[in-house]
C-alpha positions in Angstrom: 0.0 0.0 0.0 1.4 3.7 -0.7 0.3 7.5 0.1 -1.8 8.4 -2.7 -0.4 10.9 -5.3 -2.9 13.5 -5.1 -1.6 13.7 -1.4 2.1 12.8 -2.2 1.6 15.9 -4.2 0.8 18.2 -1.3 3.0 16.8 0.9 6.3 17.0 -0.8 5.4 20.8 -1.8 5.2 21.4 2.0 8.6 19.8 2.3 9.9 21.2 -0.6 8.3 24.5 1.6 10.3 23.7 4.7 13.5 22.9 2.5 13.6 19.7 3.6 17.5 18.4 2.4 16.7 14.6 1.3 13.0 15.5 -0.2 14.4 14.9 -3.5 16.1 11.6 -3.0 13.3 10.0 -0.9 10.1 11.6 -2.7 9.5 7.7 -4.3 10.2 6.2 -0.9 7.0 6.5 1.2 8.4 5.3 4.7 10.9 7.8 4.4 8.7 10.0 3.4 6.2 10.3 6.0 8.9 10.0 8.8 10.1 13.2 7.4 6.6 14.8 7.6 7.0 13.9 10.9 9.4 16.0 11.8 7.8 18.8 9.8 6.9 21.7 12.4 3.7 21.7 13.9 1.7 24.2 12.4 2.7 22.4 9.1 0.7 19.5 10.0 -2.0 22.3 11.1 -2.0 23.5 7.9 -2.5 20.2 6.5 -5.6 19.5 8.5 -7.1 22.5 8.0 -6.8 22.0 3.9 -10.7 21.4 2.3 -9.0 18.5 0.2 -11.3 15.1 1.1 -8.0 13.2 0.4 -6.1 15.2 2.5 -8.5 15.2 5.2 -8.6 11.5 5.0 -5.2 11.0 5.4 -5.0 13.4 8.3 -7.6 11.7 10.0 -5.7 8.3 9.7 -2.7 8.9 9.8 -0.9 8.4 13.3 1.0 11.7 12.7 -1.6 14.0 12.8 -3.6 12.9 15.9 -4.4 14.8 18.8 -1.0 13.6 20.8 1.6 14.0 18.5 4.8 12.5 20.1 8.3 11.4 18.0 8.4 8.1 19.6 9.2 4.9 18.3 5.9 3.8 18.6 5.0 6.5 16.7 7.4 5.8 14.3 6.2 2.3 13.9 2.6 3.5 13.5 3.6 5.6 10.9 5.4 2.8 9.0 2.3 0.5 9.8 -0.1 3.2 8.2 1.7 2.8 4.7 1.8 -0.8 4.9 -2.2 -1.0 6.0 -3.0 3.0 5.3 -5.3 4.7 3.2 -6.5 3.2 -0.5 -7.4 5.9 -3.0 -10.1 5.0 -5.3 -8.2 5.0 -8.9 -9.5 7.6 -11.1 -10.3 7.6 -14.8 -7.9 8.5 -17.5 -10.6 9.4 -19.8 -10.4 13.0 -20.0 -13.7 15.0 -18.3 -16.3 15.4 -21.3 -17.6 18.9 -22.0 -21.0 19.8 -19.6 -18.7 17.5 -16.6 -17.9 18.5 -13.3 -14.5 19.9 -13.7 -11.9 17.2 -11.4 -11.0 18.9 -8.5 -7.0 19.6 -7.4 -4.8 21.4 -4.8 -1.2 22.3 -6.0 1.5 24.4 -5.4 2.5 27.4 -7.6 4.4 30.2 -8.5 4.2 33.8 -10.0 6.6 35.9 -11.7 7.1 37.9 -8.3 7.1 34.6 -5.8 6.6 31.1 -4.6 3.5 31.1 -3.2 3.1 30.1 0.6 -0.2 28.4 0.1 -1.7 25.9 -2.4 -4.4 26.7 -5.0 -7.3 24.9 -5.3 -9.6 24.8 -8.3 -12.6 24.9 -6.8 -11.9 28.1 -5.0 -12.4 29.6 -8.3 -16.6 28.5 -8.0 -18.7 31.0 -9.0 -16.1 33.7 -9.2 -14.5 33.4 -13.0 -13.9 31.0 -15.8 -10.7 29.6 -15.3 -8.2 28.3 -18.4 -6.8 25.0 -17.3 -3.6 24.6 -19.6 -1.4 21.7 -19.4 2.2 21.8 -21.0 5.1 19.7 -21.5 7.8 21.9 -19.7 9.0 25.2 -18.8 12.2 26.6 -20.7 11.3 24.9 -24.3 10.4 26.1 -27.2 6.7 25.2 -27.7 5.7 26.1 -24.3 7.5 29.4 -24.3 5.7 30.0 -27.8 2.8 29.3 -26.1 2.6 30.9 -22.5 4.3 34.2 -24.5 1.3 34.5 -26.4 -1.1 34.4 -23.5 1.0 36.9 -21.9 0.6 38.8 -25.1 -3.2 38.3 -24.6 -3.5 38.8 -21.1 -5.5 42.2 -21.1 -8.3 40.1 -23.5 -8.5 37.1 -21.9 -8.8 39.0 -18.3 -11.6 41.1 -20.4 -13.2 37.5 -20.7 -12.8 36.8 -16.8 -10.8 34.1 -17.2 -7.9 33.0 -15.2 -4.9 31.0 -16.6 -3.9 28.2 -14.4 -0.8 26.6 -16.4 0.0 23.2 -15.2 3.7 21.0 -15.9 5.6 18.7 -13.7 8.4 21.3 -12.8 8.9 22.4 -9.3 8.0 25.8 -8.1 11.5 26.9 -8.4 12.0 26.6 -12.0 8.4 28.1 -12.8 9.0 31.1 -10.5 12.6 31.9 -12.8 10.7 30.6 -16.1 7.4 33.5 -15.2 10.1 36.1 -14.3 12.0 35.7 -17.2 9.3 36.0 -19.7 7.3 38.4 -17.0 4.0 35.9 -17.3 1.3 37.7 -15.7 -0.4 34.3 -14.4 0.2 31.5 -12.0 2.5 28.5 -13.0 1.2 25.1 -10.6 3.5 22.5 -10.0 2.2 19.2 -10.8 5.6 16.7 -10.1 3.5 13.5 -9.7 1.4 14.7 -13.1 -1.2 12.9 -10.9 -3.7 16.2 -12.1 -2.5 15.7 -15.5 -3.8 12.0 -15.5 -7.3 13.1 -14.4 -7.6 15.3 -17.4 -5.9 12.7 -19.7 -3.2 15.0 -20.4 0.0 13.1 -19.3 1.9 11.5 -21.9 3.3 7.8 -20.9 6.0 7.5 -23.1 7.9 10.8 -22.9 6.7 11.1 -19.3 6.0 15.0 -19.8 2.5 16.6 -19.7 0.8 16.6 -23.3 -0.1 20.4 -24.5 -4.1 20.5 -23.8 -6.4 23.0 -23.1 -9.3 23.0 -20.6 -11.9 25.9 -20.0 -13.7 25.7 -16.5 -16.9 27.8 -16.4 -17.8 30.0 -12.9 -20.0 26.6 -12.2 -17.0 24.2 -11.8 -18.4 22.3 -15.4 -15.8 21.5 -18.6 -17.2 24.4 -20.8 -13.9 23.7 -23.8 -11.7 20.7 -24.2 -8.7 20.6 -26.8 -7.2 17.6 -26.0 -4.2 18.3 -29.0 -4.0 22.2 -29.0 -1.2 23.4 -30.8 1.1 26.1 -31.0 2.0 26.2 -34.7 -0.3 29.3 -35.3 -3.2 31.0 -33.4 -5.8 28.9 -34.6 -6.5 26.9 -31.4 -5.7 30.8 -29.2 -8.2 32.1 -31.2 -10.7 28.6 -30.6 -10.0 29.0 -27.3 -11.1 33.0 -27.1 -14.2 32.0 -28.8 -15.1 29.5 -26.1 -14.9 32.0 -23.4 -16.8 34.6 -25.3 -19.8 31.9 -25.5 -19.7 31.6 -21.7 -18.8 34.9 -20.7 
């Protein structure tokens, strides 16, 4: 049995937070893993609890770390390893990517701006009846294609804002190297961090073989429902920018 990715996520970002040395090494050893969330201060594993996530809430609730008498014992220690060998099974979710007029699958990542690395994690849903929100998944920061095609919704910011939409743009890279990417090019929107690609799987958007994010497009409408899907959008020209703009005009 093994921690669940959508909670692996959120737990190595609040390592990665912390600046926990050995994170890197250990993030595919789940023993090592938790013990080091133990050791995480305690309004970490506040924070954690206090997170609207049902996955994250069922881990808290489970898991031996985060009860009410939290003490660095061996027994606790041994609990710990017990709860990954017995802990929590996440139901497996489909790889069929959400069909337009769909609830939109919920996530919690970590992200970055041009001006920081953000503190707290952003959740999808938050975005419920406030704005349309662009949901664009890319292989990788730094390359060619996905520079072509963050540059030209930076170009189109001022529209696209004019559409209330937000651009969440999702990749496997840590924070770091989205908060350097976003300053470099001075990208106006948030960059999530998505290591696992365990989001990019819901939405049928992580490629297997090359083991990067495929380039797709989502468009969430203010009711948390798949309004636009372009499963293979493309930067070659602005025919799919433009697709996109039209979608959000239809909902706006």
């Amino acid at each position: 049995m093994t921690i669940g990715t959508p909670v692996k996520d959120v737990l190595m970002g609040m390592l990665h937070e912390e600046r926990c040395a050995d994170v890197e090494s250990d993030q595919d050893d789940d023993c090592k893993l938790l013990l080091m969330v133990l050791h995480l201060p305690s309004k970490c594993r506040h924070r954690l609890r206090e997170m609207q996530d049902s996955h994250l809430l069922h881990f808290c609730r489970t898991c031996p770390i985060f009860g009410k008498k939290e003490r660095h014992s061996m027994k606790t220690i041994f609990s710990a390893v017990l709860f990954l060998i017995f802990g929590v099974i996440l139901h497996a979710q489909s790889l069929t990517a959400p069909a337009v007029g769909s609830i939109a699958p919920d996530f919690i990542l970590p992200y970055a701006t041009k001006d920081s690395i953000a503190k707290v994690f952003l959740k999808l849903s938050d975005y419920a009846g406030k704005q349309a929100v662009i949901v664009a998944f890319y292989p990788a920061d730094w390359s060619t294609g996905c520079t072509k095609e963050v540059c030209t919704m930076r170009d189109n910011f001022a529209a696209l804002q004019s559409l209330d939409a937000e651009i969440l743009a999702i990749s496997g890279d840590y924070v770091w190297s989205h908060y350097e990417w976003a300053k470099f090019h001075s990208l106006p929107f948030k960059l999530l961090s998505d290591h696992s690609h365990a989001v990019a799987k819901l939405y049928d958007s992580f490629n297997d073989k090359s083991l990067y994010n495929r380039r797709t497009v989502f468009v969430v409408d203010k009711k948390g429902n798949i309004a636009y899907a372009n499963l293979k959008y493309s930067v070659a020209d602005l025919q799919d920018f433009e697709k996109l703009k039209s979608a959000l005009v239809l909902i706006k």
